[in-house]
C-alpha positions as CSV (number, residue, x, y, z in Angstrom):
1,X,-90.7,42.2,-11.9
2,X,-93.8,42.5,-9.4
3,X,-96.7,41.0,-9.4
4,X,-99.6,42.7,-8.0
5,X,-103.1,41.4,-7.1
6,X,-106.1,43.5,-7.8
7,X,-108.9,43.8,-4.8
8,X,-112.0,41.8,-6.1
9,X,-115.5,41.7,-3.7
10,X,-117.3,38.2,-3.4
11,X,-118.4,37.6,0.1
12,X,-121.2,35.5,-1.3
13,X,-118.8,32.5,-3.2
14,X,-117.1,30.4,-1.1
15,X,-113.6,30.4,0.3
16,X,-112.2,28.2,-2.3
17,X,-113.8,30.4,-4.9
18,X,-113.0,33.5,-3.5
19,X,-109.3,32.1,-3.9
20,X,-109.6,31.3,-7.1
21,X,-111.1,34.4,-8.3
22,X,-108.5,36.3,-6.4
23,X,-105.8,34.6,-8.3
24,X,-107.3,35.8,-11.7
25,X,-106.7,39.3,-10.5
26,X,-103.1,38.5,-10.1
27,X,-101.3,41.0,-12.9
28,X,-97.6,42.0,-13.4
29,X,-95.6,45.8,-13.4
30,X,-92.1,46.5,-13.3
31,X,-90.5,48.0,-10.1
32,X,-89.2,51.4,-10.8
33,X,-85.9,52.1,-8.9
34,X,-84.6,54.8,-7.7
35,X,-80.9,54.9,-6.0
36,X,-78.9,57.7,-4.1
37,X,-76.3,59.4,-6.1
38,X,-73.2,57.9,-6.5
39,X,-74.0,54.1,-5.5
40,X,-72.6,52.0,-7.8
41,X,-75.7,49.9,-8.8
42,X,-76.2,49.1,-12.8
43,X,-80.0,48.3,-14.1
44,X,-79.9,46.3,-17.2
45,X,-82.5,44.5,-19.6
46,X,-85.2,47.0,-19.1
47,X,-84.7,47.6,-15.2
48,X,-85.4,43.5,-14.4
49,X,-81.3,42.8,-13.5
50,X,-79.2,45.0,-10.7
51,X,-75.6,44.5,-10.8
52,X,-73.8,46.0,-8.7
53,X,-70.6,47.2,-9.5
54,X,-67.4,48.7,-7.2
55,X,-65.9,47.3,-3.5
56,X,-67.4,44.7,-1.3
57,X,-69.4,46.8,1.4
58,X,-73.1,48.0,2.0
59,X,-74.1,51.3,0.0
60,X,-77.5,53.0,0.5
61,X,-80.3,50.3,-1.2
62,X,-82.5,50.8,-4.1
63,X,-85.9,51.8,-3.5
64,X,-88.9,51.5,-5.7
65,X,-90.2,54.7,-7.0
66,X,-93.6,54.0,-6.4
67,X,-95.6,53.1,-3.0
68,X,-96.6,49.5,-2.8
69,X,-100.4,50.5,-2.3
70,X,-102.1,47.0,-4.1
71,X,-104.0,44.3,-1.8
72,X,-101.4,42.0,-2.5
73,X,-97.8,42.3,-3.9
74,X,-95.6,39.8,-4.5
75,X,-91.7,40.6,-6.0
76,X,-89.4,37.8,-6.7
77,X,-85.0,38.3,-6.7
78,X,-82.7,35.7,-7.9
79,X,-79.5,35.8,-7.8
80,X,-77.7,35.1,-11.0
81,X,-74.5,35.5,-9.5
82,X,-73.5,36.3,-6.1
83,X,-70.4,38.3,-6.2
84,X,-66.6,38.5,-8.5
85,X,-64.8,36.0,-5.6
86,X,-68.7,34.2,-4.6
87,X,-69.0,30.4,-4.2
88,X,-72.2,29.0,-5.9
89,X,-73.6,28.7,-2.2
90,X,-71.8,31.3,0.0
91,X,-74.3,32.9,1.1
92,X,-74.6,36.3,2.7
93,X,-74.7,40.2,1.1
94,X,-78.5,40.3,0.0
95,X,-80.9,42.6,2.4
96,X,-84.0,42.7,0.3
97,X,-87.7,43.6,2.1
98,X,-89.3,46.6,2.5
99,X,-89.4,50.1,4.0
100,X,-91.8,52.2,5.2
101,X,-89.7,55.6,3.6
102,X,-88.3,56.3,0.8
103,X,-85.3,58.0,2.5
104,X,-82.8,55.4,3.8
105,X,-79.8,55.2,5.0
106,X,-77.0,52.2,4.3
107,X,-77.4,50.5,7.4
108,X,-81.2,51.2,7.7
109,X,-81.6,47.2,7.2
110,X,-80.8,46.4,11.1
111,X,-84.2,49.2,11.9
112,X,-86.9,47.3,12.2
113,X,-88.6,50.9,13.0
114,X,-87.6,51.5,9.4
115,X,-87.3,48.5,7.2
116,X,-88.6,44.7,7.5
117,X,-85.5,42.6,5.5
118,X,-84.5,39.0,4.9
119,X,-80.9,38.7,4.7
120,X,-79.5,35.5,2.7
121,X,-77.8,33.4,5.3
122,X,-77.8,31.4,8.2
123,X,-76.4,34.4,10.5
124,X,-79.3,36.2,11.7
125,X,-78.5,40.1,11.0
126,X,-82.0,40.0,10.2
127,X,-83.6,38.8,13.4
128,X,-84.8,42.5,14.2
129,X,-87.0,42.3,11.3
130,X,-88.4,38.7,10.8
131,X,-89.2,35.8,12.4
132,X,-87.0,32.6,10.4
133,X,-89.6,29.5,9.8
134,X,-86.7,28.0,8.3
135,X,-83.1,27.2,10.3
136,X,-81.6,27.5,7.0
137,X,-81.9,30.6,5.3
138,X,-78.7,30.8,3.0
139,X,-79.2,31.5,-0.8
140,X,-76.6,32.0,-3.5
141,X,-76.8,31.7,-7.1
142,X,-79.7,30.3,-8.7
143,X,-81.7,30.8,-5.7
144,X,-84.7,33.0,-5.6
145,X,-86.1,35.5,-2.7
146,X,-89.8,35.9,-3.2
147,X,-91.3,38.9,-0.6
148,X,-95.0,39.0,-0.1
149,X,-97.2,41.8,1.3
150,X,-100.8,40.7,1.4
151,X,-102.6,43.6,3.3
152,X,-105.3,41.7,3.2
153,X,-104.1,39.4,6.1
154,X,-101.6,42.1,6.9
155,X,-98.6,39.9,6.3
156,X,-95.0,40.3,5.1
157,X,-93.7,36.9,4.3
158,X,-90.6,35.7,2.9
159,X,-89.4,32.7,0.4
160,X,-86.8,30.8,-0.9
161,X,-86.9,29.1,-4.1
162,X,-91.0,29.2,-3.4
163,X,-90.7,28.1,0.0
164,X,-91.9,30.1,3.3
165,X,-88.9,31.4,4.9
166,X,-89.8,33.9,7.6
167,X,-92.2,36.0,8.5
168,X,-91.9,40.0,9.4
169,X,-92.5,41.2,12.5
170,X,-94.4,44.4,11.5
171,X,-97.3,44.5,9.6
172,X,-98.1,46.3,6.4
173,X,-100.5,48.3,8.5
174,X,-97.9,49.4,10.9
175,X,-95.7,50.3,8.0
176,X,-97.6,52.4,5.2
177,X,-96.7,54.1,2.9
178,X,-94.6,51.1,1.7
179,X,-91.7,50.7,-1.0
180,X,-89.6,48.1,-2.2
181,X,-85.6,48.1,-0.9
182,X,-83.1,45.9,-1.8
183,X,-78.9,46.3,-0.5
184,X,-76.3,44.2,-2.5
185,X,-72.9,44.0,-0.9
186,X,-70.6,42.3,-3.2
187,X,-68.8,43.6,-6.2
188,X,-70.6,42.0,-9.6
189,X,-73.6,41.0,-7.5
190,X,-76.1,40.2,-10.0
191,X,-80.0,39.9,-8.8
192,X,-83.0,39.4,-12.1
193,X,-86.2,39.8,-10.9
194,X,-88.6,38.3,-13.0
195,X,-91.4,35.2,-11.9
196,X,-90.0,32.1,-11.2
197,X,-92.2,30.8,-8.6
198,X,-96.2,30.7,-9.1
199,X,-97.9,33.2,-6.3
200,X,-100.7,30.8,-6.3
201,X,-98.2,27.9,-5.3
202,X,-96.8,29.8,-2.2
203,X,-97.5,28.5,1.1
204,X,-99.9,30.6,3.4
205,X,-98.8,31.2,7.2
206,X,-101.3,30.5,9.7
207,X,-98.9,30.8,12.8
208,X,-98.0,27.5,13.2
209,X,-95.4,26.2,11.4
210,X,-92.3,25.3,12.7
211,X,-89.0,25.8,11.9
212,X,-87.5,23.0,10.3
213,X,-84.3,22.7,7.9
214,X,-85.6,20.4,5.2
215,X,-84.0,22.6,2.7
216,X,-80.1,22.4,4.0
217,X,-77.9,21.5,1.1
């Protein structure tokens, strides 16, 4: 599931109305995906749950059919289970971001030129593509990866169970045209997309937060 916010006009309210009003717009579509031939990725219940399904190693992603054009998108992944031989909290196997083509390759997640990607774990393959607020970044099951374009402020921010992650170090403006990617590694790695965590809840970034591990099992 994604969750897009309309574009709404109201330079003459406030900045606490304009918010609120902005909110209002918030609506919900489902992600179409698209995957290259012969990856072994299953969409269930209506396209909201990947599973992936064959031997531990990266494949080329999933992609979202459509271009993420909307002021504001906001797309939420938990992981229902990891992988067949995956501890709860392992950790590790999830690239899941964006990409500025719909033509990638499997190891297009380490190109910033190409994609902007969290990956779920304290070792920083991602550090090409994002800038970690938090020290710990693992996720396993249960846990939920929300990604946030807001062209408005020309952001791409990252969370984890609702809390700001990292930040991308391209801008939607430096990106377009834009489209959802997500790369599973594991065998039986299931991801639902669906909302779990309110958009208006998430926590803005102004630039100075710092990075802080309050979240560290």
């Amino acid at each position: 599931m994604i969750f897009h916010e309309g574009s709404h006009s109201c330079p003459s309210f406030n900045k606490a109305l304009a918010e609120r009003l902005r909110y209002k717009q918030v609506r919900s579509t489902l992600i179409q995906w698209i995957a290259a031939p012969y990856t072994p990725f299953i969409l269930q219940n209506h396209g909201t749950v990947v599973k992936k399904k064959g031997s531990d190693s990266w494949e080329k992603p999933l992609l979202s059919n459509q271009e993420l054009t909307d002021p504001i998108t906001y797309s939420q992944f938990k992981t229902l289970k990891l992988g067949k031989s995956m501890g709860k909290h392992s950790g590790s196997g999830v690239f899941v971001g964006v990409s500025q083509s719909n033509k990638i390759e499997t190891r297009d997640f380490t190109r910033s030129d190409k994609t902007i990607c969290m990956y779920n774990d304290v070792v920083a393959l991602d550090s090409g593509s994002v800038t970690r607020i938090t020290t710990f970044c693992k996720t396993g099951s249960g846990d939920v990866i929300g990604v946030l374009v807001d062209q408005h402020k020309d952001q791409i921010l990252f969370y984890i169970n609702g809390k700001l992650s990292s930040v991308g170090k391209r801008k939607p403006s430096e990106m377009r045209p834009l489209y959802a990617v997500l790369w599973l590694y594991y065998n039986e790695c299931h991801i639902e997309m669906g909302n779990f965590y309110d958009y208006t809840t998430l926590e803005p970034y102004d630039g100075d937060i710092n990075p802080s591990n309050d979240d560290e099992w």
